[in-house]
matplotlib code that plots the C-alpha trace (Angstrom):
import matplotlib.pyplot as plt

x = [6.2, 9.3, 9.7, 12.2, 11.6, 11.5, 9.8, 6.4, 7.6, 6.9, 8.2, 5.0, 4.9, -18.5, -20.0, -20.8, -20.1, -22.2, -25.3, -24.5, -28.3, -29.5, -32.5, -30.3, -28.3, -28.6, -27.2, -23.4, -22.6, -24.8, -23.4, -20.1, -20.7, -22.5, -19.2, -17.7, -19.9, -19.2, -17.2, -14.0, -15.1, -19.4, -18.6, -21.5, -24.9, -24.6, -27.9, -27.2, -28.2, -29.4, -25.6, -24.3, -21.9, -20.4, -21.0, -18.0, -18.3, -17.8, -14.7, -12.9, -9.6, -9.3, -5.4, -4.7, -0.9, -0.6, 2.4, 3.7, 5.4, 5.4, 3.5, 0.4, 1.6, 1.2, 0.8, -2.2, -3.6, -4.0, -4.5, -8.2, -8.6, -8.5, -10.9, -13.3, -13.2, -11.6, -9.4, -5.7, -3.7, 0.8, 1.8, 5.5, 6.6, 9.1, 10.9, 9.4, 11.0, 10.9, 6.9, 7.1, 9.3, 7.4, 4.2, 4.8, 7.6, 5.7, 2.3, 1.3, 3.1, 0.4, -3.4, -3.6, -1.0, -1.1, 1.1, 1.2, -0.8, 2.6, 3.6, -0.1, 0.6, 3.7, 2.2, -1.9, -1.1, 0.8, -1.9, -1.0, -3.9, -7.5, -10.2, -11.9, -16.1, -17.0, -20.7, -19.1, -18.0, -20.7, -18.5, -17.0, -19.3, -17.3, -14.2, -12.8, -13.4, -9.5, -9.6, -12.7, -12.0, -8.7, -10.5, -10.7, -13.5, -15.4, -13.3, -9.7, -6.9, -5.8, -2.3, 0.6, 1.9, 0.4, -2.4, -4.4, -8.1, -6.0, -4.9, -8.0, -10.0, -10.4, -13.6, -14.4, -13.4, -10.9, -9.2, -5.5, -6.3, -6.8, -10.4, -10.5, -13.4, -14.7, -16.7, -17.6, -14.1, -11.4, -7.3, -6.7, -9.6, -7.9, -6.4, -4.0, -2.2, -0.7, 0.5, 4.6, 7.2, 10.4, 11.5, 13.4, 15.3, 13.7, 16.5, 19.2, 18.0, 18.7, 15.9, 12.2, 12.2, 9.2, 10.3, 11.5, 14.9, 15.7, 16.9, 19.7, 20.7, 24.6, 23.9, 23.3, 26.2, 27.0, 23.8, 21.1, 19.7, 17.0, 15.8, 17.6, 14.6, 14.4, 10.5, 10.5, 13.8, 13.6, 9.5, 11.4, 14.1, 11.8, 10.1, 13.1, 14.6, 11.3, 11.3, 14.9, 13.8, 16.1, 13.6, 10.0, 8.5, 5.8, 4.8, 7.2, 5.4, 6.5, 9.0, 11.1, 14.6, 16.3, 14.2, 15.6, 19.0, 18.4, 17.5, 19.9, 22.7, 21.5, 21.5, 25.2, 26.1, 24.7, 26.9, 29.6, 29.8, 29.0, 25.8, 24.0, 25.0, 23.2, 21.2, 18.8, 16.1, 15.0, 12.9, 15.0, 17.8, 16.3, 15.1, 18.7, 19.9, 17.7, 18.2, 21.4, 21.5, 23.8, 20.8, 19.0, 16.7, 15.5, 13.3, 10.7, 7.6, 5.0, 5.7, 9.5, 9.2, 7.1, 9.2, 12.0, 9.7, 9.0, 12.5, 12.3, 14.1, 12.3, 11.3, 8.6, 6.9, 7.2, 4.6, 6.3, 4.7, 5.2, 3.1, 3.4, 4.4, 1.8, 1.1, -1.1, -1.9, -4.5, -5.4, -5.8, -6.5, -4.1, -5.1, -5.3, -7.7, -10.9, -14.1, -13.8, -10.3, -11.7, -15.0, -12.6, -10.9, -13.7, -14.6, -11.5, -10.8, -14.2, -13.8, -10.6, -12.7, -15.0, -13.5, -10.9, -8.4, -8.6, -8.5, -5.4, -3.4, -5.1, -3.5, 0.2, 0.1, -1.4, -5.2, -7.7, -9.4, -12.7, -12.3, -15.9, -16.1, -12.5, -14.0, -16.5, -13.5, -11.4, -12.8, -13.8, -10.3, -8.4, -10.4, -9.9, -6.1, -5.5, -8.3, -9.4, -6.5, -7.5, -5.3, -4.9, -7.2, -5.4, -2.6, -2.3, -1.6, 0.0, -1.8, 0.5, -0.8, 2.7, 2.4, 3.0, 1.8, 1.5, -2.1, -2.2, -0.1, -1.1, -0.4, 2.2, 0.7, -2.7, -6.1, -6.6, -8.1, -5.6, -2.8, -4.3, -5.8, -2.2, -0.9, 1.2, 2.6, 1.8, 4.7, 4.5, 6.1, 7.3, 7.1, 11.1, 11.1, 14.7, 16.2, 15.4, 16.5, 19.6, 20.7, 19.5, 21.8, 24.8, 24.1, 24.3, 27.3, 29.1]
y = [-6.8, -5.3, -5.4, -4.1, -5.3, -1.8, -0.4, -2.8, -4.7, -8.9, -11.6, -12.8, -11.3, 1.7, 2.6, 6.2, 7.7, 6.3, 7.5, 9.1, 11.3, 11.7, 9.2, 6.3, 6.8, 7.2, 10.6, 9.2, 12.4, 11.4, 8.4, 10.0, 11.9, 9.1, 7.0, 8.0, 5.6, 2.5, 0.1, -1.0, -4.8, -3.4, -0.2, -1.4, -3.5, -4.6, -3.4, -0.6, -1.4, 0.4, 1.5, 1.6, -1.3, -1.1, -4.3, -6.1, -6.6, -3.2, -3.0, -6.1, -5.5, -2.1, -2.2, -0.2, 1.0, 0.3, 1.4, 1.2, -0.3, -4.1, -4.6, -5.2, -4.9, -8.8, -10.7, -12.7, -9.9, -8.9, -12.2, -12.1, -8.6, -10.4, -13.2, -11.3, -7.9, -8.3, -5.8, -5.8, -4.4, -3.5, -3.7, -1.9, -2.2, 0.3, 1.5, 4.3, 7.2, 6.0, 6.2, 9.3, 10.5, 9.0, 9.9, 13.9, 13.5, 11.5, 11.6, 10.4, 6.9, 5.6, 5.3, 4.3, 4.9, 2.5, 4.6, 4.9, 7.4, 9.3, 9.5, 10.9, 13.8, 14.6, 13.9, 14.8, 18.8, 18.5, 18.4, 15.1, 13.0, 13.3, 12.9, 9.4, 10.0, 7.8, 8.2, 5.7, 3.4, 0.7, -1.0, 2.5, 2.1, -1.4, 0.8, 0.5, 3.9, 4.0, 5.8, 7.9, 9.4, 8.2, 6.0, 2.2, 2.8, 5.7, 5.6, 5.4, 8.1, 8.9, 8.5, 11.0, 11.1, 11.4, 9.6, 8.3, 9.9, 13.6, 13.4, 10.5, 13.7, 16.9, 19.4, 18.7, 17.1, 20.0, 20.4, 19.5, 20.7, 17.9, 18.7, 18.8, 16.6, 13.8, 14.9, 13.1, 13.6, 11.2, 11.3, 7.8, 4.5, 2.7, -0.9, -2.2, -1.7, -2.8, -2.0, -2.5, -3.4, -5.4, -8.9, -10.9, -14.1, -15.5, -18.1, -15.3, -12.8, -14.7, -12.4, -11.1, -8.0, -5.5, -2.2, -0.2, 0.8, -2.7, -2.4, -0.2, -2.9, -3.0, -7.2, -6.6, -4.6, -5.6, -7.6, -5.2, -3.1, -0.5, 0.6, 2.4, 4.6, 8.0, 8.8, 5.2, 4.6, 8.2, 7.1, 3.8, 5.6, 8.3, 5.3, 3.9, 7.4, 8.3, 4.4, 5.1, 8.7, 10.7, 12.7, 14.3, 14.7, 17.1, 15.2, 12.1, 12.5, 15.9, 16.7, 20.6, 20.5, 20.2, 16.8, 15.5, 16.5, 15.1, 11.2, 11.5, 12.4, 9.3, 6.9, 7.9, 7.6, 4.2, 3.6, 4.9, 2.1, -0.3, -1.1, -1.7, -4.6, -2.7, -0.7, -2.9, -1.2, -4.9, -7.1, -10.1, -8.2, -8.1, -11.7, -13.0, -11.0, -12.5, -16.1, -15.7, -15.0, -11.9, -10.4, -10.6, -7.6, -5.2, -3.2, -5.9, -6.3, -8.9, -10.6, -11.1, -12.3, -15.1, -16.0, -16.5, -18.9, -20.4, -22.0, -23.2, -20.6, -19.1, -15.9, -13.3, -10.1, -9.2, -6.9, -3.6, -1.9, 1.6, 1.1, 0.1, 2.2, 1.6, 2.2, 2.6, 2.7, 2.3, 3.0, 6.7, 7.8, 9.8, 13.3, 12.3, 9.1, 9.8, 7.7, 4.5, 3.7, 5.9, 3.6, 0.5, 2.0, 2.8, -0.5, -2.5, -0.5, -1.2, -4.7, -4.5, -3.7, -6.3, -9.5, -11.5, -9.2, -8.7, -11.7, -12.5, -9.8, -10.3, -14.3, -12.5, -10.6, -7.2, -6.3, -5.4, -1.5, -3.4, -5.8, -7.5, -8.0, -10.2, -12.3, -13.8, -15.1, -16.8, -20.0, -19.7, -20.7, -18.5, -15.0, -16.6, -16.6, -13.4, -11.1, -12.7, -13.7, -17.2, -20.3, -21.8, -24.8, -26.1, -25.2, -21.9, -21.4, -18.7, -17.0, -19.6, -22.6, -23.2, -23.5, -20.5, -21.7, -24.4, -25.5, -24.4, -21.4, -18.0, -14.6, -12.1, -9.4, -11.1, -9.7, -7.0, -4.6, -5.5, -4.3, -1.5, -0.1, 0.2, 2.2, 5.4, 6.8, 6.7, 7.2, 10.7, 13.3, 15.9, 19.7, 19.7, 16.8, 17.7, 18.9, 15.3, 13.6, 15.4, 14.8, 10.6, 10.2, 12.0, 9.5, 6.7, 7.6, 9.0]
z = [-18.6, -17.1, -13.8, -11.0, -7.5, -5.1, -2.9, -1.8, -4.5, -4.3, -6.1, -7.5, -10.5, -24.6, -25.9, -25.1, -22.0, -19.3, -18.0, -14.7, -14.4, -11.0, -11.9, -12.3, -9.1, -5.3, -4.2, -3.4, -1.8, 1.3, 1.1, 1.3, 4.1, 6.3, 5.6, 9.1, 11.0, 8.5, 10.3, 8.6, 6.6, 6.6, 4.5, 2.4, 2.5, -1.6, -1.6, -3.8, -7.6, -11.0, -11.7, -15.5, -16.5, -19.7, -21.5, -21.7, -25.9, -26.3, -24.2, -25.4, -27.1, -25.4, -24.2, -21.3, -20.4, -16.5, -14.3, -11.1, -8.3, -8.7, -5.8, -7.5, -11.6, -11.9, -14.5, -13.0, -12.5, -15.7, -17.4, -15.5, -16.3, -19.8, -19.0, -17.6, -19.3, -22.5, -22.1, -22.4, -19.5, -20.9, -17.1, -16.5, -12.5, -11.7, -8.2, -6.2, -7.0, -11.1, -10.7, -9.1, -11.8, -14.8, -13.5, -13.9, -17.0, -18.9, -18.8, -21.9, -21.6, -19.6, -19.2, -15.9, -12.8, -9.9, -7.4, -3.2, -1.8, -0.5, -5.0, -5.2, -3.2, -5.5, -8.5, -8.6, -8.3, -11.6, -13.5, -15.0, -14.1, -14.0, -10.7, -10.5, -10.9, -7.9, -9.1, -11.9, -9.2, -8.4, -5.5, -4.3, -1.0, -0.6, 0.5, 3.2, 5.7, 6.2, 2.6, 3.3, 6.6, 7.7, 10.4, 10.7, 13.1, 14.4, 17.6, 15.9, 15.8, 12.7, 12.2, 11.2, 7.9, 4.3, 5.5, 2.1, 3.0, 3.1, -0.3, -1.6, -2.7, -4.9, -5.2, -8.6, -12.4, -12.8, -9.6, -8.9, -5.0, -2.6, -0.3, 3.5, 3.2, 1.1, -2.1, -5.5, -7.1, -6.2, -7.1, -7.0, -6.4, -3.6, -4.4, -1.5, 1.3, 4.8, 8.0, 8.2, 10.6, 11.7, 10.2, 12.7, 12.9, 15.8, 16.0, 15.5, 17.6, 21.2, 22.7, 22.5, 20.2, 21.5, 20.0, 17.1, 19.3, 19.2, 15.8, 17.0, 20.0, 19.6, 20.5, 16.7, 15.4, 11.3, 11.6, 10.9, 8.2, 7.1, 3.3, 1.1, -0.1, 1.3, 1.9, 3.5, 5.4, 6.9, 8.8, 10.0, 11.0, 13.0, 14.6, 15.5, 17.1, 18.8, 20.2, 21.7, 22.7, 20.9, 19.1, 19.7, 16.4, 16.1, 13.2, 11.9, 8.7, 8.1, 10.1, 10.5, 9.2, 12.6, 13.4, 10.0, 10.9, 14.2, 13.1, 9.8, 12.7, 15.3, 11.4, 11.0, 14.4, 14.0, 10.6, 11.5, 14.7, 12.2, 13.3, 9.8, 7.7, 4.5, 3.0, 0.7, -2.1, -3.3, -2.2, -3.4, -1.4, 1.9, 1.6, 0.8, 3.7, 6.0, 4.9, 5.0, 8.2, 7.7, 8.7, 11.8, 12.4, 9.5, 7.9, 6.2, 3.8, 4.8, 1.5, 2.3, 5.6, 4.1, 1.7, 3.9, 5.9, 2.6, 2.5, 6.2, 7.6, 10.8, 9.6, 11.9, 11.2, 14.7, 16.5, 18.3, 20.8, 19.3, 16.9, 12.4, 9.3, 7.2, 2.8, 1.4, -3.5, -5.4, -9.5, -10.9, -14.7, -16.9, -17.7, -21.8, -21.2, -23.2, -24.8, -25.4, -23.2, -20.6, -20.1, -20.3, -17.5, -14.8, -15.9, -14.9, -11.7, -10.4, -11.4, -9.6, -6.7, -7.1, -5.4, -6.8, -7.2, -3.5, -2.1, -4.1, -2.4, 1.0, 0.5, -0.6, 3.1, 1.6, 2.3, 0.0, 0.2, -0.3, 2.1, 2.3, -1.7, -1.4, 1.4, -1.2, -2.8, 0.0, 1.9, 5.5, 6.5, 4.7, 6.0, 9.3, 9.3, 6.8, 8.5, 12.0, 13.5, 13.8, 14.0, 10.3, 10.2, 7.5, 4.7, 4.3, 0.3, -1.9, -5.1, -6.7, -4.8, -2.6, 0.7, 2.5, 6.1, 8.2, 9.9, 13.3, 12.2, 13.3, 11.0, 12.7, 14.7, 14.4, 13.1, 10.6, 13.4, 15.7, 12.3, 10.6, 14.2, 15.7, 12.9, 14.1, 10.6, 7.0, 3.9, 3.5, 1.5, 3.8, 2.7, 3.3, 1.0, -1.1, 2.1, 3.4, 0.6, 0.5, 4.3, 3.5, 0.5, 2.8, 5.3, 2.5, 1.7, 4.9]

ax = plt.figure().add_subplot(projection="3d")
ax.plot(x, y, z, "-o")
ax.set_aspect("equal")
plt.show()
């Protein structure tokens, strides 16, 4: 396994085709259309049975080519894929922009792409990759409603940006045209994702940080920095330039050519006085900043920040009151996958679904799209302090086993509601994508 540690990257590295007749299966497309008023951990009872499985004999030395951002590409991942399955996952991690790439340039180099909801929207009209059958999907009413409507709860506002229910869904097996509205057909089955804000050194800083403008606080000058990669950098950057009020955005996730120029013009106005420090596109990068100490304040991953902390340096994921950036991935099927591989790989994503794989990215900082299944794998304690905001009662542990948290400790920015319910953009791609990316790599280099 190769990996390159990029964008929401982390360090932790049938038989025939099933029967999917009416008389074997409850109508999903009312169940579809009844998932606005699911709350965001009861999307499903579990009551729901009489669904094919593939019997895991017949799918056992299947090997399945996986790529993606390293984020969830790991190695224990795909070691219980094996013990449980049989199959064989060849997991590649790349950076953002190389997924993106790969995923329309070459489409027959992989069987299954596990890409962010803002690469989907690039790469599903290509043609390249094939709608998911949710029918085939016995844990699909386990997802979250985030990825079915856009809404944690009924109530909730759905956030700008290339939110992942706007692009989760096309009108049938043959369409590369994203629907308005859920249907049957889905681009990609939802896997992971998180709400995203500052890192701070608490014992740097010399002050309480409550906003993205802080960021740009000359108190901070050569001691701060933001991502180096375009579609993300540019929605931190609009948060921070709508935070200071230098811009009104109609829409941060997509904005007109004279809002880019605007916040690329406040970023090199802010280089230029030597306010940034660097520009980081790894995750080992921004860690090493930050426990260094040459860094202070900066664009952060949940991940990173704790594995500052997990050297004894103070490291915090602090809360702002404008708001998170949140992403959002999951696992969709390339356009060649047929028979045998293609049963093997409904299969593995709905096992992927299923619980464990969930609660071991809910205990690395991410959260799970089917959040009730990965509770039945994660003690009492554990769902407490990832998901309720509760005080630690004891140890909090990595996937690894290391001690990641103190008892007593309480996660940054608190419960999952209180996260994923405050979120005021998604990654997006814009429609003046090239134009944006062409004014981000002048300001890199100005």
């Amino acid at each position: 396994m190769t990996q390159q540690y990029d964008e929401a990257t982390t360090p932790a590295a049938a038989s025939a085709e099933a029967d999917t007749s009416n008389s074997s299966l409850i109508s999903r497309r009312s169940l579809i259309k009844g998932a606005g008023a699911l709350s965001a951990v009861a999307v499903g009872s579990g009551a729901i049975t009489g669904f094919p499985m593939i019997w895991a004999q017949n799918i056992k030395n299947v090997t399945l080519r996986q790529f993606g951002t390293g984020v969830s590409n790991l190695n224990d991942i795909a070691k219980k894929a094996k013990e449980d399955l049989g199959i064989n996952l060849e997991l590649t991690a790349l950076d953002s922009d190389a997924v993106a790439q790969r995923a329309v340039t070459q489409p027959n180099s992989y069987d299954i792409a596990d890409i962010e909801y803002w690469i989907c929207k690039k790469v599903f009209p290509a043609g390249v990759m094939q709608p998911m059958n949710v029918e085939r999907m016995k844990n699909f009413s386990k997802i979250s409603p985030l990825f079915i409507n856009g809404k944690l709860t009924p109530d909730s506002k759905i956030a700008q940006g290339t939110a992942p229910h706007t692009v989760g869904f096309v009108e049938s097996a043959d369409s590369k045209t994203f629907a308005k509205e859920p249907t049957q057909w889905m681009t990609l089955i939802p896997t992971i994702y998180n709400a995203d804000t500052l890192g701070i050194r608490p014992d740097l800083v010399g002050r309480d940080i409550t906003t993205w403008a802080d960021i740009m606080d000359p108190a901070f000058k050569g001691k701060a920095s933001i991502l180096n990669i375009p579609a993300i950098g540019i929605m931190d950057a609009a948060m921070i330039a709508e935070a200071m009020g230098k811009v009104s955005y109609g829409d941060k996730g997509n904005m007109t050519k004279e809002e880019i120029d605007k916040t690329i013009g406040l970023l090199m106005e802010a280089k230029k006085a030597s306010q940034f420090r660097a520009f980081w596109k790894s995750f080992d990068e921004s860690v090493n900043l930050m426990a260094s100490g040459e860094v202070v304040i900066q664009s952060m991953w949940s991940p990173a920040v704790a594995a500052v902390r997990s050297r004894g340096i103070a490291c915090k994921y602090q809360p702002l009151k404008e708001g998170y950036r949140a992403w959002g991935g999951g696992l969709g099927l390339a356009k060649h996958l047929t028979g045998l591989e293609l049963d093997a790989a409904y299969e593995y994503i709905d096992w992927y679904l299923s619980g464990w794989v969930g609660a071991y990215l809910n205990r690395q900082g991410y959260y799970s799209a089917a959040p009730e299944t990965a509770k039945n794998f994660m003690s009492a304690d554990e769902w407490g302090y990832w998901m309720e905001g509760k005080a630690a009662a004891g140890d909090i542990l990595s996937p690894e086993g290391k001690v990641m948290e103190k008892a007593g400790a309480v996660r940054d920015g608190g419960s999952y509601a209180e996260r994923m319910g405050h979120v005021a953009c998604w990654n997006s791609v814009m429609d003046e994508n090239k134009y944006m990316v062409r004014k981000w790599n002048e300001f890199i280099v100005s």
